[in-house]
PDB file of N, H, CA, C and O in Angstrom:
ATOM      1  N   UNK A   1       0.824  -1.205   0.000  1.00  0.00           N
ATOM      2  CA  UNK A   1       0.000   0.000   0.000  1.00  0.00           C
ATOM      3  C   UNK A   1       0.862   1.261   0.000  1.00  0.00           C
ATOM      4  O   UNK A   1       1.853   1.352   0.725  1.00  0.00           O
ATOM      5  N   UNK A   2       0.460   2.253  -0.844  1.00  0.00           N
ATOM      6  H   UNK A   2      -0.345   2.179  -1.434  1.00  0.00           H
ATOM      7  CA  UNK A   2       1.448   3.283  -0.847  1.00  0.00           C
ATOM      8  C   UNK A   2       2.590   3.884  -1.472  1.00  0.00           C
ATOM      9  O   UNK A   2       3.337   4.848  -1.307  1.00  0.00           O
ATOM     10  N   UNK A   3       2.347   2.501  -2.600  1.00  0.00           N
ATOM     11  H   UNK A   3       1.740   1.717  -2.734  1.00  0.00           H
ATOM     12  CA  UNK A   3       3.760   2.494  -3.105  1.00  0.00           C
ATOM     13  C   UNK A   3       3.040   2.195  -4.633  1.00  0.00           C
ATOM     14  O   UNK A   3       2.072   1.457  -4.818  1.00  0.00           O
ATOM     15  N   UNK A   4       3.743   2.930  -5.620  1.00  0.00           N
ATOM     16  H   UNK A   4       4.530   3.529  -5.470  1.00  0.00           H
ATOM     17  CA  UNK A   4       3.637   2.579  -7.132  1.00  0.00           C
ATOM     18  C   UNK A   4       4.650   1.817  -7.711  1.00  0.00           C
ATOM     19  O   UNK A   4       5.788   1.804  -7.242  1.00  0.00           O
ATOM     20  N   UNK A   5       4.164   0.887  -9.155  1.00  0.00           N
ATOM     21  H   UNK A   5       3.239   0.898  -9.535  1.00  0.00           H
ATOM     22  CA  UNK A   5       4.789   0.483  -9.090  1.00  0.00           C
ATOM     23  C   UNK A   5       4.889   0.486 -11.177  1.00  0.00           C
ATOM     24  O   UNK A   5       4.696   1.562 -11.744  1.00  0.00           O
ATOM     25  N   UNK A   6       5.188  -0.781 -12.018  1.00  0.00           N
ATOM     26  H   UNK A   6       5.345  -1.654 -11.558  1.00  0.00           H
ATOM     27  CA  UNK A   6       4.655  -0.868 -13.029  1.00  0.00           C
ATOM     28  C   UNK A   6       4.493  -2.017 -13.328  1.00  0.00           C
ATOM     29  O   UNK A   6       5.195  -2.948 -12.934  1.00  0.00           O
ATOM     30  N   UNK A   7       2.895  -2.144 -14.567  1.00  0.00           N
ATOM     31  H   UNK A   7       2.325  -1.387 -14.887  1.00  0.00           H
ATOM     32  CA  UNK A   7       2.985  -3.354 -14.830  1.00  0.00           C
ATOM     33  C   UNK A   7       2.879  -3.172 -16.036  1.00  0.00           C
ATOM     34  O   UNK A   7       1.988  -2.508 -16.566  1.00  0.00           O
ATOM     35  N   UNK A   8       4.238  -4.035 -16.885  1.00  0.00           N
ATOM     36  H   UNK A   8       4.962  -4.575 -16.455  1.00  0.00           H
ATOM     37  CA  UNK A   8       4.434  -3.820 -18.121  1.00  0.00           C
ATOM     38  C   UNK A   8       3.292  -4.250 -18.922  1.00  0.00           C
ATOM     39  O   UNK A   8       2.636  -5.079 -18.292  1.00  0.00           O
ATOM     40  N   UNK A   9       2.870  -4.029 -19.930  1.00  0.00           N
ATOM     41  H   UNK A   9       3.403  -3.355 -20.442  1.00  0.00           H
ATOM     42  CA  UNK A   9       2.162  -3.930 -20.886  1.00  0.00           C
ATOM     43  C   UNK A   9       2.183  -5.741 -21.437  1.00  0.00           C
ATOM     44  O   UNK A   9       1.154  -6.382 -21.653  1.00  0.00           O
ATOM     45  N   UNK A  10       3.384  -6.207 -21.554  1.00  0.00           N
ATOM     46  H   UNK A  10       4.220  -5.687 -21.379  1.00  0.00           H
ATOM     47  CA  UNK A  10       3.622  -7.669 -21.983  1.00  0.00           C
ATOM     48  C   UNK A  10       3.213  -8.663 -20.488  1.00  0.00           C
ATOM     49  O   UNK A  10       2.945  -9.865 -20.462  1.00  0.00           O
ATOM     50  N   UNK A  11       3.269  -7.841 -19.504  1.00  0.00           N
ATOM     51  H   UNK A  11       3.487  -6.865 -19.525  1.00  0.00           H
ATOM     52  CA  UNK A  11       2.153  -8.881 -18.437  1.00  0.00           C
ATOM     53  C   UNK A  11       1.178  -8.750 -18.446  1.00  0.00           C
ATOM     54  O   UNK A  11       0.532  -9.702 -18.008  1.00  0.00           O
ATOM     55  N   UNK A  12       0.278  -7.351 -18.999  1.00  0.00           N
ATOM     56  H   UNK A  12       0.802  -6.577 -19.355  1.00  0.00           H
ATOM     57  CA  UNK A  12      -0.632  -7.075 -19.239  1.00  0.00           C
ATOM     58  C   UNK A  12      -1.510  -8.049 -20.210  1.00  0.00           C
ATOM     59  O   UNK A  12      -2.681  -8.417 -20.112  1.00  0.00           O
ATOM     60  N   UNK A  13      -0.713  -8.272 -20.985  1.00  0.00           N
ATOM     61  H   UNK A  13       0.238  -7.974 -21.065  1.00  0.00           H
ATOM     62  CA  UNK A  13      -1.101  -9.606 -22.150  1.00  0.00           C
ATOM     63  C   UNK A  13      -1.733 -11.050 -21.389  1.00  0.00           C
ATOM     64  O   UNK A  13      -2.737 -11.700 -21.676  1.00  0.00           O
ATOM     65  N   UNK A  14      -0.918 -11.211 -20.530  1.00  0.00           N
ATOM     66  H   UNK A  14      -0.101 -10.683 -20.297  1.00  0.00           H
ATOM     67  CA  UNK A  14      -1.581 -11.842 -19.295  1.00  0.00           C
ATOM     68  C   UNK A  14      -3.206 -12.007 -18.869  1.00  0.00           C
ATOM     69  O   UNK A  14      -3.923 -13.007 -18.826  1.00  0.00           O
ATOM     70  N   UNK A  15      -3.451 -10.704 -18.596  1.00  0.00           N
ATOM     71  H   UNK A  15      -2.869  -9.891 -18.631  1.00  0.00           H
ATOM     72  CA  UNK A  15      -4.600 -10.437 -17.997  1.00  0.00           C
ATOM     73  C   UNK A  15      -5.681 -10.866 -19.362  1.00  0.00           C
ATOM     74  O   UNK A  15      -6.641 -11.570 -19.050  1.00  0.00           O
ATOM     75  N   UNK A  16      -5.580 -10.561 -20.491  1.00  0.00           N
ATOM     76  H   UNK A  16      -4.800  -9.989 -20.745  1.00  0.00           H
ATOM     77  CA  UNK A  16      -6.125 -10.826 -21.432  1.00  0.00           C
ATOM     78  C   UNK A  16      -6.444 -12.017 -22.339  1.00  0.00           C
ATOM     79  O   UNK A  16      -7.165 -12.080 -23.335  1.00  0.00           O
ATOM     80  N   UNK A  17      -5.574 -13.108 -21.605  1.00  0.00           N
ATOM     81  H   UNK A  17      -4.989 -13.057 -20.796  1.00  0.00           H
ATOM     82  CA  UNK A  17      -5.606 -14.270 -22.096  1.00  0.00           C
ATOM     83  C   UNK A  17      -4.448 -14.424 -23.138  1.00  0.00           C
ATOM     84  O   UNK A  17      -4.648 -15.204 -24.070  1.00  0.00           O
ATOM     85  N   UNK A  18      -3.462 -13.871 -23.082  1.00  0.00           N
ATOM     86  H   UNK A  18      -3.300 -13.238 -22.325  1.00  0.00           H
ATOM     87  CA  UNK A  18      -2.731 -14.127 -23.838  1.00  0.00           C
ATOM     88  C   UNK A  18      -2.672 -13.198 -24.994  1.00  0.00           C
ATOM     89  O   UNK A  18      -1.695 -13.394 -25.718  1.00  0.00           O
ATOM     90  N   UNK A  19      -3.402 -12.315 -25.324  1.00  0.00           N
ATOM     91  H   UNK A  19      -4.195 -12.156 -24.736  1.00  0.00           H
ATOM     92  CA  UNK A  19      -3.880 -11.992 -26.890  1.00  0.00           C
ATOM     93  C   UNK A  19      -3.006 -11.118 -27.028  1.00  0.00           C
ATOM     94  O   UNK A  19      -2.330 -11.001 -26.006  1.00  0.00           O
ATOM     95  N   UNK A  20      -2.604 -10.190 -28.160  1.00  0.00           N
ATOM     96  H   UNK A  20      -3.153 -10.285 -28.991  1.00  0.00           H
ATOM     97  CA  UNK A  20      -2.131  -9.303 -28.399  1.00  0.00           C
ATOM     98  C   UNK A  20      -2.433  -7.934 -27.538  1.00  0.00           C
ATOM     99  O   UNK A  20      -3.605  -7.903 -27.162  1.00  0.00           O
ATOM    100  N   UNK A  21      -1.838  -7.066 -27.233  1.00  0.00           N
ATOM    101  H   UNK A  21      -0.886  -7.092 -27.539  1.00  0.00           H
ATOM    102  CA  UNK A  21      -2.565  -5.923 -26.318  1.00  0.00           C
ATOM    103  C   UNK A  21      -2.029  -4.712 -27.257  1.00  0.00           C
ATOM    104  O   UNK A  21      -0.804  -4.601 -27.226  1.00  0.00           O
ATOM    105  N   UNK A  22      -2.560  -3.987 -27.904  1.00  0.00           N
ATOM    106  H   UNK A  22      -3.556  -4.077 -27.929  1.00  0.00           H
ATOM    107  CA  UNK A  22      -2.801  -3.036 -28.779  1.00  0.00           C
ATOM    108  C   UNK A  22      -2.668  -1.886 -28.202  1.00  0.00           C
ATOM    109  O   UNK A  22      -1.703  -1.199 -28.538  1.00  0.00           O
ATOM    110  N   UNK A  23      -3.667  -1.349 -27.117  1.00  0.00           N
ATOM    111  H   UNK A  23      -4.450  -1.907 -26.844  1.00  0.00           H
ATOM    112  CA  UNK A  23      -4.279  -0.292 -25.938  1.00  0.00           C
ATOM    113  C   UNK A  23      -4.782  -1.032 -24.950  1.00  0.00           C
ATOM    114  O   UNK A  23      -5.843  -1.645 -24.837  1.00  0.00           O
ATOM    115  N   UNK A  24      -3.393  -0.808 -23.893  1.00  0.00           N
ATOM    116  H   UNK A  24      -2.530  -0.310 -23.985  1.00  0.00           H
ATOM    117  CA  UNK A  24      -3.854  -1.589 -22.713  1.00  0.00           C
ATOM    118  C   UNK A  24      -5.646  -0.520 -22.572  1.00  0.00           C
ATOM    119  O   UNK A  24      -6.249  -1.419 -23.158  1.00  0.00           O
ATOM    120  N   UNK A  25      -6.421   0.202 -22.380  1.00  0.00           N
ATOM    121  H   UNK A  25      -5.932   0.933 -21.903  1.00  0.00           H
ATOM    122  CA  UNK A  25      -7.169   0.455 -22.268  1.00  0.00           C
ATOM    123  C   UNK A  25      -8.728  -0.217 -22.891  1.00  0.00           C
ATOM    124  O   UNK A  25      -9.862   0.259 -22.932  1.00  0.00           O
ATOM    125  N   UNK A  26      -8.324  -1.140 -23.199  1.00  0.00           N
ATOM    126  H   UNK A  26      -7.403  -1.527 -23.166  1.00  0.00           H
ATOM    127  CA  UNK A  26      -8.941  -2.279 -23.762  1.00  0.00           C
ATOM    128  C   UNK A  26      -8.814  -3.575 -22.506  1.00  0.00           C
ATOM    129  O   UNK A  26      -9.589  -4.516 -22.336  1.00  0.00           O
ATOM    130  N   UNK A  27      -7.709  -3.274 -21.826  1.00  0.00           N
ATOM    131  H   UNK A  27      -7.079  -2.509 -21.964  1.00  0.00           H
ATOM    132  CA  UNK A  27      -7.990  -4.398 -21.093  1.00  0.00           C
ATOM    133  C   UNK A  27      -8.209  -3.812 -19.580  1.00  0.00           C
ATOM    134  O   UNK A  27      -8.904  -4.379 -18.738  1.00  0.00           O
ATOM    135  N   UNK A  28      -7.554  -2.674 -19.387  1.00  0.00           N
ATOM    136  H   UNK A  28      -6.988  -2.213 -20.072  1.00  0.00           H
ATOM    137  CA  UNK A  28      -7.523  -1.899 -17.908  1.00  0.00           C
ATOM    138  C   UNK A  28      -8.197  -1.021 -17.844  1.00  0.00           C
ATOM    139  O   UNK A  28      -8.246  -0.586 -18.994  1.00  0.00           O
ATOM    140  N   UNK A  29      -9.149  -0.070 -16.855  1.00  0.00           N
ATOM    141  H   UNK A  29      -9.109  -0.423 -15.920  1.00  0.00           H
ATOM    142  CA  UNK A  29      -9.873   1.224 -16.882  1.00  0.00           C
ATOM    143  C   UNK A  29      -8.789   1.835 -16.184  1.00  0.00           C
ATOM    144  O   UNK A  29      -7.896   1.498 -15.407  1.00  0.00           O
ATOM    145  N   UNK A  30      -9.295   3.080 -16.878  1.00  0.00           N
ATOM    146  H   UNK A  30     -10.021   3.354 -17.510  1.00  0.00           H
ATOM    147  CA  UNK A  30      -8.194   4.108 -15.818  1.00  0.00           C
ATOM    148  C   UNK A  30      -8.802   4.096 -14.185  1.00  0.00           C
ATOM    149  O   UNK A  30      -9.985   4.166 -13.853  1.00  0.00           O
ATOM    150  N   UNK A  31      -7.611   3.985 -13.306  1.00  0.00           N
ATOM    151  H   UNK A  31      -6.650   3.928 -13.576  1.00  0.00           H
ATOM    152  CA  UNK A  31      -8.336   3.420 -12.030  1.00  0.00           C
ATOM    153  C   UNK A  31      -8.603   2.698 -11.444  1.00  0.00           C
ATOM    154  O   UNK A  31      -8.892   2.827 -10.254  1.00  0.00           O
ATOM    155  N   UNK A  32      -8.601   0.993 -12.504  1.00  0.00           N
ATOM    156  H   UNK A  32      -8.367   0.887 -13.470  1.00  0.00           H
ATOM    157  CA  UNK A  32      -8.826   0.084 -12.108  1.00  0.00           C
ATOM    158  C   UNK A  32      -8.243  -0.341 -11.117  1.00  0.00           C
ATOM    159  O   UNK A  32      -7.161   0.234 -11.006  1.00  0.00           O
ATOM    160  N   UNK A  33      -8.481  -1.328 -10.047  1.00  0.00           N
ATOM    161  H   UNK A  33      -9.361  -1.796 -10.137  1.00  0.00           H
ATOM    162  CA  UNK A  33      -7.452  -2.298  -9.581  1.00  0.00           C
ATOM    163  C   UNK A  33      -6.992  -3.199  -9.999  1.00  0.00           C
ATOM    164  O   UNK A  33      -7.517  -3.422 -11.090  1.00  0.00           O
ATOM    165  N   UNK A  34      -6.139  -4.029  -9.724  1.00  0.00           N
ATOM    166  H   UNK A  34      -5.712  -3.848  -8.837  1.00  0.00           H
ATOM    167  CA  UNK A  34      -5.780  -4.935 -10.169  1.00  0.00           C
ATOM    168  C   UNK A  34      -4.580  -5.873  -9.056  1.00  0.00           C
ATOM    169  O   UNK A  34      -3.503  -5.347  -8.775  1.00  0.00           O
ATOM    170  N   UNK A  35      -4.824  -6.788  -8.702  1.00  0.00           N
ATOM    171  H   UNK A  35      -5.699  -7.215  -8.930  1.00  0.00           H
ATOM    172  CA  UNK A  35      -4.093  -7.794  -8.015  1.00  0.00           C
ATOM    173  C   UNK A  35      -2.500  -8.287  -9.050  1.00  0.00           C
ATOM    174  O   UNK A  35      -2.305  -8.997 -10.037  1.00  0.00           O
ATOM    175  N   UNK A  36      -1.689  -7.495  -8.194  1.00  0.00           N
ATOM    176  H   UNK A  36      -1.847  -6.918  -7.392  1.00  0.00           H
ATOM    177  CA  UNK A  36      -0.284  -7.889  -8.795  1.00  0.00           C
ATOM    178  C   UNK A  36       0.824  -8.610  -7.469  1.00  0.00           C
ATOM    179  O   UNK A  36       0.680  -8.622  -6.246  1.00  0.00           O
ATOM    180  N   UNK A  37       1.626  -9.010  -8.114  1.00  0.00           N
ATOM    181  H   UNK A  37       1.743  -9.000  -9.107  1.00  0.00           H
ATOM    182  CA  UNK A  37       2.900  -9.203  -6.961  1.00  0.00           C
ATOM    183  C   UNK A  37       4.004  -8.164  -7.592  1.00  0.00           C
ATOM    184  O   UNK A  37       4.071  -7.360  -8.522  1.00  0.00           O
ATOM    185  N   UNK A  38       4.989  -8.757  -6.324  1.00  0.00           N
ATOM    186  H   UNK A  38       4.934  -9.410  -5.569  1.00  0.00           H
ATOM    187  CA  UNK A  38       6.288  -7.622  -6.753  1.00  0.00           C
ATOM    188  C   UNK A  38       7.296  -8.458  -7.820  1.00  0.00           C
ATOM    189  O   UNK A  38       7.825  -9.432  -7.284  1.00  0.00           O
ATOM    190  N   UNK A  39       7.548  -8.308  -8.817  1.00  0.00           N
ATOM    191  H   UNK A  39       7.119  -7.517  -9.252  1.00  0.00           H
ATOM    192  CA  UNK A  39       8.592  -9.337  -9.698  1.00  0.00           C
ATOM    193  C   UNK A  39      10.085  -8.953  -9.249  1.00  0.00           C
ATOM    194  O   UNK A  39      10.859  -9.790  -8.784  1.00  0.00           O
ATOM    195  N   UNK A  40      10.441  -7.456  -9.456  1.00  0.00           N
ATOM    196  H   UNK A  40       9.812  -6.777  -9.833  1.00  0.00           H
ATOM    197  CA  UNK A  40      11.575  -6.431  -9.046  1.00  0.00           C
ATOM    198  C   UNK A  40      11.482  -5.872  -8.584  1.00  0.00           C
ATOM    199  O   UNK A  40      10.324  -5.483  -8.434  1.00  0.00           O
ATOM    200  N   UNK A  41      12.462  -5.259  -7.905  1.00  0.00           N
ATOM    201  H   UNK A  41      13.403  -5.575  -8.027  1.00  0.00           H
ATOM    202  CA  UNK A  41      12.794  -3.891  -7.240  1.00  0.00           C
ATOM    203  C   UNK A  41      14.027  -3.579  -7.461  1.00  0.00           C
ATOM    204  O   UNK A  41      14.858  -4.059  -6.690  1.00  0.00           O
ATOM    205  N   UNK A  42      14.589  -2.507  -8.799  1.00  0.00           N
ATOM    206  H   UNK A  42      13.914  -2.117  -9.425  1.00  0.00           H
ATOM    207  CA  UNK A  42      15.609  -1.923  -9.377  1.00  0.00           C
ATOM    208  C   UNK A  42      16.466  -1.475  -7.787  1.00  0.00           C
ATOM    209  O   UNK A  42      16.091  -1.579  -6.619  1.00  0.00           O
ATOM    210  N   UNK A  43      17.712  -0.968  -8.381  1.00  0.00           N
ATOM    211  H   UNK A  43      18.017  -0.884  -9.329  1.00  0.00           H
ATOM    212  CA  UNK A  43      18.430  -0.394  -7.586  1.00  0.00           C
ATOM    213  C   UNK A  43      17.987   0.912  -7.420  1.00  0.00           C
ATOM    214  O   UNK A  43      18.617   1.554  -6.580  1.00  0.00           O
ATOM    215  N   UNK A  44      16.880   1.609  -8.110  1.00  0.00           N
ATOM    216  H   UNK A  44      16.368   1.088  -8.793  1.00  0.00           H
ATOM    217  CA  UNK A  44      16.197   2.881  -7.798  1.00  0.00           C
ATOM    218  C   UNK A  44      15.040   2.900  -6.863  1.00  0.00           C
ATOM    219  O   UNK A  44      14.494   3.896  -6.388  1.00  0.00           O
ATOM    220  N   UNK A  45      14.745   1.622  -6.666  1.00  0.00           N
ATOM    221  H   UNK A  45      15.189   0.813  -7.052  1.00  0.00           H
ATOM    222  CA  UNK A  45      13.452   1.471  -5.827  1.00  0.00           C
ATOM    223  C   UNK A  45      12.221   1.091  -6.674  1.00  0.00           C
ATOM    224  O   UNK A  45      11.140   0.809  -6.156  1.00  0.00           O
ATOM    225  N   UNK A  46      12.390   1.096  -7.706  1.00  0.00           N
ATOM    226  H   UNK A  46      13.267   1.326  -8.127  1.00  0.00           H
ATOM    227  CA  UNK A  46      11.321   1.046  -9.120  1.00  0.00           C
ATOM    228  C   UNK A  46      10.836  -0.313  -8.847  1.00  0.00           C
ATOM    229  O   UNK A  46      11.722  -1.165  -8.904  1.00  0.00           O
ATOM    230  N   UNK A  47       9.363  -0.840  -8.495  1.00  0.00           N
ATOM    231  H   UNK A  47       8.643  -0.148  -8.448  1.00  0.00           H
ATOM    232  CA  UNK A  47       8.887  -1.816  -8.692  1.00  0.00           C
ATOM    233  C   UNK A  47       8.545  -2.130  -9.565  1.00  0.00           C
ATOM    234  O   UNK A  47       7.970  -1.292 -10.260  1.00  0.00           O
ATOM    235  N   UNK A  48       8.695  -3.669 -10.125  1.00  0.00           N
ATOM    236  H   UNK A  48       9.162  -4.349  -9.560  1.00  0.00           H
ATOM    237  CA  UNK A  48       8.017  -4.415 -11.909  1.00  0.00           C
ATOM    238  C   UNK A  48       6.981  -5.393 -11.345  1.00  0.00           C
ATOM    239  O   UNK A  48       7.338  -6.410 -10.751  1.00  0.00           O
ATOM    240  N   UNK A  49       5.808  -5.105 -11.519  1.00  0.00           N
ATOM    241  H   UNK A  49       5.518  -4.279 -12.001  1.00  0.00           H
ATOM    242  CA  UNK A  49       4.728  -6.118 -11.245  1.00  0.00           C
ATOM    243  C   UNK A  49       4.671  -7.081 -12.387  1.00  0.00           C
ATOM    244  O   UNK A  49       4.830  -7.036 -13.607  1.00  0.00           O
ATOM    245  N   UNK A  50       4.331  -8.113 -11.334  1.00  0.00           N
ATOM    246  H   UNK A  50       4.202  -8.149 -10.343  1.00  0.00           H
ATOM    247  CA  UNK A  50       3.190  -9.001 -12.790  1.00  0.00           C
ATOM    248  C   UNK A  50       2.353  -9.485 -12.260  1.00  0.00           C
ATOM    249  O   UNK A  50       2.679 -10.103 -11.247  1.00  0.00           O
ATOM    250  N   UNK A  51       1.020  -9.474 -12.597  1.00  0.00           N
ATOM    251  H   UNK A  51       0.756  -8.972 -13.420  1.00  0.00           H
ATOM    252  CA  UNK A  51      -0.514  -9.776 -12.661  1.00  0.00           C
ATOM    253  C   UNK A  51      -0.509 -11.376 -12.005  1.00  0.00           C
ATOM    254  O   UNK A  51       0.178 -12.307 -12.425  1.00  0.00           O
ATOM    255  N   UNK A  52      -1.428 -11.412 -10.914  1.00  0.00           N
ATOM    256  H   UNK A  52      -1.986 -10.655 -10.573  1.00  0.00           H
ATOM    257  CA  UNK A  52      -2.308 -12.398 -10.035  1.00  0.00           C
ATOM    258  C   UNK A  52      -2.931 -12.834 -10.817  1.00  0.00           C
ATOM    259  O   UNK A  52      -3.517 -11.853 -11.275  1.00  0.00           O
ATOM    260  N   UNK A  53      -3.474 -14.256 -11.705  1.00  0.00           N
ATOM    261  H   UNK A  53      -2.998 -15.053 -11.333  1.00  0.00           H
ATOM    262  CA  UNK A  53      -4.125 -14.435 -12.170  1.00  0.00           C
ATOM    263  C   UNK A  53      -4.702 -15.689 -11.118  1.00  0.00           C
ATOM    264  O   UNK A  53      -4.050 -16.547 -10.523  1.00  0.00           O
ATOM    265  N   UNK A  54      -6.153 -15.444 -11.138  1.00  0.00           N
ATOM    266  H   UNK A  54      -6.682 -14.747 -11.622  1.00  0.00           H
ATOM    267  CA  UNK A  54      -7.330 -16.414 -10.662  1.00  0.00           C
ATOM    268  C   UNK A  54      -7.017 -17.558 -11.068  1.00  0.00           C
ATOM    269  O   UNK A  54      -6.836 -17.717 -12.275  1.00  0.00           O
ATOM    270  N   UNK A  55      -6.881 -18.589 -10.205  1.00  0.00           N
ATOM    271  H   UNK A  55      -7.028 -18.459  -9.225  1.00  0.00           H
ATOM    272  CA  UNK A  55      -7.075 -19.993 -10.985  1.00  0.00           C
ATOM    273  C   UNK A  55      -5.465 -20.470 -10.832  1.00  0.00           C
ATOM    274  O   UNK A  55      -5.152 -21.403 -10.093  1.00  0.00           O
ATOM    275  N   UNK A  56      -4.419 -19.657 -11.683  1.00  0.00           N
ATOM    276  H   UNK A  56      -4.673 -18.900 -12.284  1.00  0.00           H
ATOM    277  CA  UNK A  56      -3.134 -20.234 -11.790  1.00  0.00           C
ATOM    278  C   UNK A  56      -2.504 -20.401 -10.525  1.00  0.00           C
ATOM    279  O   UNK A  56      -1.622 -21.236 -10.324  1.00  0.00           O
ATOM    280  N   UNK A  57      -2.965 -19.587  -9.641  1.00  0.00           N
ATOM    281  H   UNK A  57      -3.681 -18.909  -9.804  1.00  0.00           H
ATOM    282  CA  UNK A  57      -2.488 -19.754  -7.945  1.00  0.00           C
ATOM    283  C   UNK A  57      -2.878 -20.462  -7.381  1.00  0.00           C
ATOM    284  O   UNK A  57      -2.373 -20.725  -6.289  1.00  0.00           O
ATOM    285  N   UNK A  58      -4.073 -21.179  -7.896  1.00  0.00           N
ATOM    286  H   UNK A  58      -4.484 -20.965  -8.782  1.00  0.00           H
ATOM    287  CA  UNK A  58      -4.113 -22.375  -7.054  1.00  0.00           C
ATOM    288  C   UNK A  58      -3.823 -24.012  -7.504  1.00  0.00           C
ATOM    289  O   UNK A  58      -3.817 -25.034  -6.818  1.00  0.00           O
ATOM    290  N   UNK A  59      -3.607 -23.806  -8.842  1.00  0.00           N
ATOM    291  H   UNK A  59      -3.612 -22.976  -9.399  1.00  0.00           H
ATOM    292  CA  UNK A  59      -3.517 -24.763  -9.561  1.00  0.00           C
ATOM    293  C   UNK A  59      -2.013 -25.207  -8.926  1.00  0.00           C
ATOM    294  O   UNK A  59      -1.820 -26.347  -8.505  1.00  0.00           O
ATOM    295  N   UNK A  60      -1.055 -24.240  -8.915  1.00  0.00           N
ATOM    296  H   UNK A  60      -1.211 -23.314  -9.257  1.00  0.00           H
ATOM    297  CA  UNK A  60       0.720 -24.135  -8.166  1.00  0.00           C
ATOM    298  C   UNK A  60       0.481 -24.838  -7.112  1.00  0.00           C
ATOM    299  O   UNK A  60       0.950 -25.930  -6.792  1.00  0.00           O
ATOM    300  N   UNK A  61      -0.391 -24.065  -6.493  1.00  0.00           N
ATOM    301  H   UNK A  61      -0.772 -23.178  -6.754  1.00  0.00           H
ATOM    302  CA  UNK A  61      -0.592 -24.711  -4.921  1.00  0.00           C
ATOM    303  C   UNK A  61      -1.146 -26.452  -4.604  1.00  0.00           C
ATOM    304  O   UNK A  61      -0.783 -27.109  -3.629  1.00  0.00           O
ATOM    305  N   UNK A  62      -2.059 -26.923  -5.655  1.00  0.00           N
ATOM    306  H   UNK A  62      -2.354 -26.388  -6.448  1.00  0.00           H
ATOM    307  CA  UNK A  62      -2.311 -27.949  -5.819  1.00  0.00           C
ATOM    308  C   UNK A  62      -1.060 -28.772  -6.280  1.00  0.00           C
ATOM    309  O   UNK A  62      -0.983 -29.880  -5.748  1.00  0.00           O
ATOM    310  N   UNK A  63      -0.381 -28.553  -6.883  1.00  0.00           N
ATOM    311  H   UNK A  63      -0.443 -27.654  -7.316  1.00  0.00           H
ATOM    312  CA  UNK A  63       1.179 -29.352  -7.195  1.00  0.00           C
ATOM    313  C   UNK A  63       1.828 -29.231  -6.081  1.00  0.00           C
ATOM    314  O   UNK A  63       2.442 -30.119  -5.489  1.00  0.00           O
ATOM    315  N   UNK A  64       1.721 -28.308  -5.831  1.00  0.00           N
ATOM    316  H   UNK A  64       1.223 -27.587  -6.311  1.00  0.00           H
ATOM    317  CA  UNK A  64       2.648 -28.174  -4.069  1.00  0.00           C
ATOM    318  C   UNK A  64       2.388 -29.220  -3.387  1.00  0.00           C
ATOM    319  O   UNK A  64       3.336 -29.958  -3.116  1.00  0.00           O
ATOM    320  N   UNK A  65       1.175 -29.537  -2.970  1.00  0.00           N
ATOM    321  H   UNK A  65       0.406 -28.937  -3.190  1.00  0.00           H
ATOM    322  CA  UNK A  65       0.249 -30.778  -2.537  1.00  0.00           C
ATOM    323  C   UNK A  65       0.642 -31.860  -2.541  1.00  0.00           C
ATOM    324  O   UNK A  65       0.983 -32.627  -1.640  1.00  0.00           O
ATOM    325  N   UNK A  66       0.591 -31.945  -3.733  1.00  0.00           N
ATOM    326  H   UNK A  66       0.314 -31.322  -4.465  1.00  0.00           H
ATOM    327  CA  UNK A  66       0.760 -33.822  -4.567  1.00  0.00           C
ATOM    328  C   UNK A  66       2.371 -33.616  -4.329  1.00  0.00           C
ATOM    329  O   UNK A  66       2.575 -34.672  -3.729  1.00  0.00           O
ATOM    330  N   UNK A  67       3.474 -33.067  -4.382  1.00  0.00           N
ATOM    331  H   UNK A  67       3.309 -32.210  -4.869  1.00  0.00           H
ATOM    332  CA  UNK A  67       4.610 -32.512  -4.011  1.00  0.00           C
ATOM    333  C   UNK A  67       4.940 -33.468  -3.028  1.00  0.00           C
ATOM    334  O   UNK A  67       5.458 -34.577  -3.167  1.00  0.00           O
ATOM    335  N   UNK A  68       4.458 -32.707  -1.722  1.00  0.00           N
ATOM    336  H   UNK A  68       4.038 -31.807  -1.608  1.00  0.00           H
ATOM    337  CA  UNK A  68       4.663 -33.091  -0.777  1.00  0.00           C
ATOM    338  C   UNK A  68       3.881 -34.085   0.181  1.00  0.00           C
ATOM    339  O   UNK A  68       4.177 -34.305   1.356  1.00  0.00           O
ATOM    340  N   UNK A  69       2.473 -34.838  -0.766  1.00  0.00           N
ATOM    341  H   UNK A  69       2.232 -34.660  -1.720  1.00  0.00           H
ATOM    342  CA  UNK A  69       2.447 -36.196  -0.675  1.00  0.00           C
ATOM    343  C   UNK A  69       3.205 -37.362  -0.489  1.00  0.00           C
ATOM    344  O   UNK A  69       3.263 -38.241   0.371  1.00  0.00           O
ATOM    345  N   UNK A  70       3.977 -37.017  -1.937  1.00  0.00           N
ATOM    346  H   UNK A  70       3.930 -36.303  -2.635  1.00  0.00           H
ATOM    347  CA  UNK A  70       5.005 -38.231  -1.951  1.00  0.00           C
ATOM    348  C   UNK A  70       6.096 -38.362  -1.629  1.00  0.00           C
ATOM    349  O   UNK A  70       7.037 -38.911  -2.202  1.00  0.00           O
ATOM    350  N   UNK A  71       6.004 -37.709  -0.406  1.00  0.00           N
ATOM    351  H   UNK A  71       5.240 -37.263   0.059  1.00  0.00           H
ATOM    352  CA  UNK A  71       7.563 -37.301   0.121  1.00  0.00           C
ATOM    353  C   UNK A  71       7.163 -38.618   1.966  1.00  0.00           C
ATOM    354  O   UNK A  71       8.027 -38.744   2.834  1.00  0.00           O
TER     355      UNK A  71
END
């Protein structure tokens, strides 16, 4: 909270299913939110997000699972 950051346009592609992104404004409102993590933090302090996607976080977490089943 409090802190800006960026989310490149090619993670943005992300959010869209993959597709080409032309005008991110096609996929983002000005204002929107959006659920990101932190990818970087430059030696300037500059954060690089990339996009939370629904579904793929838990799918990880389900391998995690079966992971450490067979252990």
């Amino acid at each position: 909270p409090g802190k800006d950051g960026l989310l490149h346009i090619s993670q943005i592609r992300k959010l869209a299913g993959g597709k080409r992104v032309e005008n991110v404004e096609d996929v983002l409102g000005v204002g929107q939110k959006v659920q990101v993590e932190i990818a970087e933090i430059d030696s300037r302090g500059k954060l690089s997000l990339v996009p939370v996607i629904e579904g793929e976080e838990g799918a990880d977490a389900s391998e995690d699972k079966k992971d450490d089943s067979d252990k």
